[in-house]
PLY file of the C-alpha trace (Angstrom):
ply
format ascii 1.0
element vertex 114
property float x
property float y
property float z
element edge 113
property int vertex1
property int vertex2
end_header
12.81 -49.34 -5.09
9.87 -49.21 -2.57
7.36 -46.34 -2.39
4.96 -45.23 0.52
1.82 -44.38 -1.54
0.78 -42.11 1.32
3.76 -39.51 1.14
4.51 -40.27 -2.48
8.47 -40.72 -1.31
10.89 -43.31 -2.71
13.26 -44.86 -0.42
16.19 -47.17 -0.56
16.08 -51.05 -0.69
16.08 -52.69 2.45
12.77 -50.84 3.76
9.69 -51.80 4.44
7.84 -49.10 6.58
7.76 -45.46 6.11
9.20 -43.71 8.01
6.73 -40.76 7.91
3.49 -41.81 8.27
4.31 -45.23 9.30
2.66 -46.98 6.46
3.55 -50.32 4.48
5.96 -49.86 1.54
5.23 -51.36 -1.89
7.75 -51.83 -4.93
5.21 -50.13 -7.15
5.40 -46.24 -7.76
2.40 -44.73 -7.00
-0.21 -43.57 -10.10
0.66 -39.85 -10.93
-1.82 -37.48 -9.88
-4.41 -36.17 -11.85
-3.85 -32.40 -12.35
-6.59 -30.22 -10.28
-10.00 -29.53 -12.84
-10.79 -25.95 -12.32
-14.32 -24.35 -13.13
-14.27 -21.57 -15.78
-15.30 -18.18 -14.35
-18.40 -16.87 -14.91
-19.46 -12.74 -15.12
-21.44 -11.77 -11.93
-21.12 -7.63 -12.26
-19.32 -4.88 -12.46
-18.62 -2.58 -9.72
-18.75 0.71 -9.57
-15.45 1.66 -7.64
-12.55 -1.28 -5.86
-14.30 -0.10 -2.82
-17.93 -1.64 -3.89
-15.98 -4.14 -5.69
-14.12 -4.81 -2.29
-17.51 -5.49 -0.39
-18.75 -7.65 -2.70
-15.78 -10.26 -2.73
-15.61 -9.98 1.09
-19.40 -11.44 0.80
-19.08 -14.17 -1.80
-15.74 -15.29 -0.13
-17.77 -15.66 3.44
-19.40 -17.70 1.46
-16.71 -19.43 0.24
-17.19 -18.45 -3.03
-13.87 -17.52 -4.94
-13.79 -14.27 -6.67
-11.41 -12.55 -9.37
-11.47 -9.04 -10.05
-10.66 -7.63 -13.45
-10.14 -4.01 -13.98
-11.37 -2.54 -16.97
-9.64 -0.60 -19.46
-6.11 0.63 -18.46
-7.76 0.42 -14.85
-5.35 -2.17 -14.07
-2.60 0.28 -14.48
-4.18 2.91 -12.63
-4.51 1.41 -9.84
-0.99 0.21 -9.90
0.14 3.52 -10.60
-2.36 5.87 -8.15
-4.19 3.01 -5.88
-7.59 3.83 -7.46
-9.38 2.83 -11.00
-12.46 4.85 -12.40
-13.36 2.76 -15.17
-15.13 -0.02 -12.48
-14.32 -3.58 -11.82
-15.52 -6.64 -13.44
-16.42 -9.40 -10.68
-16.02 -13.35 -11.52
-16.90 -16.43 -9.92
-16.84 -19.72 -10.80
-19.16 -21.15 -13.24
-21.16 -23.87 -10.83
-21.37 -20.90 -8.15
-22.96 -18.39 -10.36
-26.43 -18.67 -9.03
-25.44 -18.61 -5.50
-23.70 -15.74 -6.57
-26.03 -13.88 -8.02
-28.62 -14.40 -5.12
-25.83 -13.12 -2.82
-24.71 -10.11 -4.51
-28.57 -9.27 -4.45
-29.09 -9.48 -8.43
-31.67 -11.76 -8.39
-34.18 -13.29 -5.67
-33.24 -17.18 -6.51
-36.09 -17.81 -8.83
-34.69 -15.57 -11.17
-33.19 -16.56 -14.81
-29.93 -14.40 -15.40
0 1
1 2
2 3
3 4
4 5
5 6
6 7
7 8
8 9
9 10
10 11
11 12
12 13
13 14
14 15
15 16
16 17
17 18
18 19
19 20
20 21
21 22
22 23
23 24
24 25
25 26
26 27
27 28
28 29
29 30
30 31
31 32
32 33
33 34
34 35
35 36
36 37
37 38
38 39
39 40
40 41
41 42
42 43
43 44
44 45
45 46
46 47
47 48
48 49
49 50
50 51
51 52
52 53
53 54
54 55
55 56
56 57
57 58
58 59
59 60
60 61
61 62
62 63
63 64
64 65
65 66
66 67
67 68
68 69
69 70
70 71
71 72
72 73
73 74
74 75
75 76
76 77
77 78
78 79
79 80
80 81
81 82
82 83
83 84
84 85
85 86
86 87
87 88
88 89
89 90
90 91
91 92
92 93
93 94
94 95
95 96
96 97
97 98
98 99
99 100
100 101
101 102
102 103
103 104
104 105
105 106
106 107
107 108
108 109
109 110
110 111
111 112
112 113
């Protein structure tokens, strides 16, 4: 059966052009895709309140840094339950954007150690 290695689609005998993306058809499947490599997160702070914790993200994601908040203690369920947490929010990045990170959130000046 031919494949179009562009679109990754199968199609019947008897073609020989996608139909897609226009490109040549081979009788070869295409190699599977490697699954994505994520970076492990990385502890940048903890917030006080979701509000700080809010401002924070909104900077590092300007940035284009990703962020994931983790409430601590049964602060999850709080704020599920009332829309606030008072036991503060733990802030992660990614591991490789850590420094940048840090420099951002104003923790350190860039010549800093952690």
């Amino acid at each position: 059966m031919p494949w179009c290695h562009r679109c990754k689609t199968e199609y019947r005998k008897g073609f020989a052009v996608c139909s897609d993306c226009g490109g040549e058809l081979s009788d070869e499947p295409p190699p599977p895709e490697k699954p994505p490599v994520y970076a492990r997160e990385a502890y940048l702070t903890t917030a006080r309140n979701e509000a700080e914790a809010d401002m924070l993200r909104a900077k590092l994601e300007a940035e284009s840094i990703p962020v994931l908040l983790k409430f601590r203690e049964n602060g999850d369920f709080l704020h599920l339950y009332t829309g606030l947490s008072r036991f503060g929010v733990d802030i992660y990045v990614p591991e490789p954007a850590l420094k940048k990170a840090r420099i951002i959130a104003g923790l350190c000046n860039g010549t800093d150690e952690p």
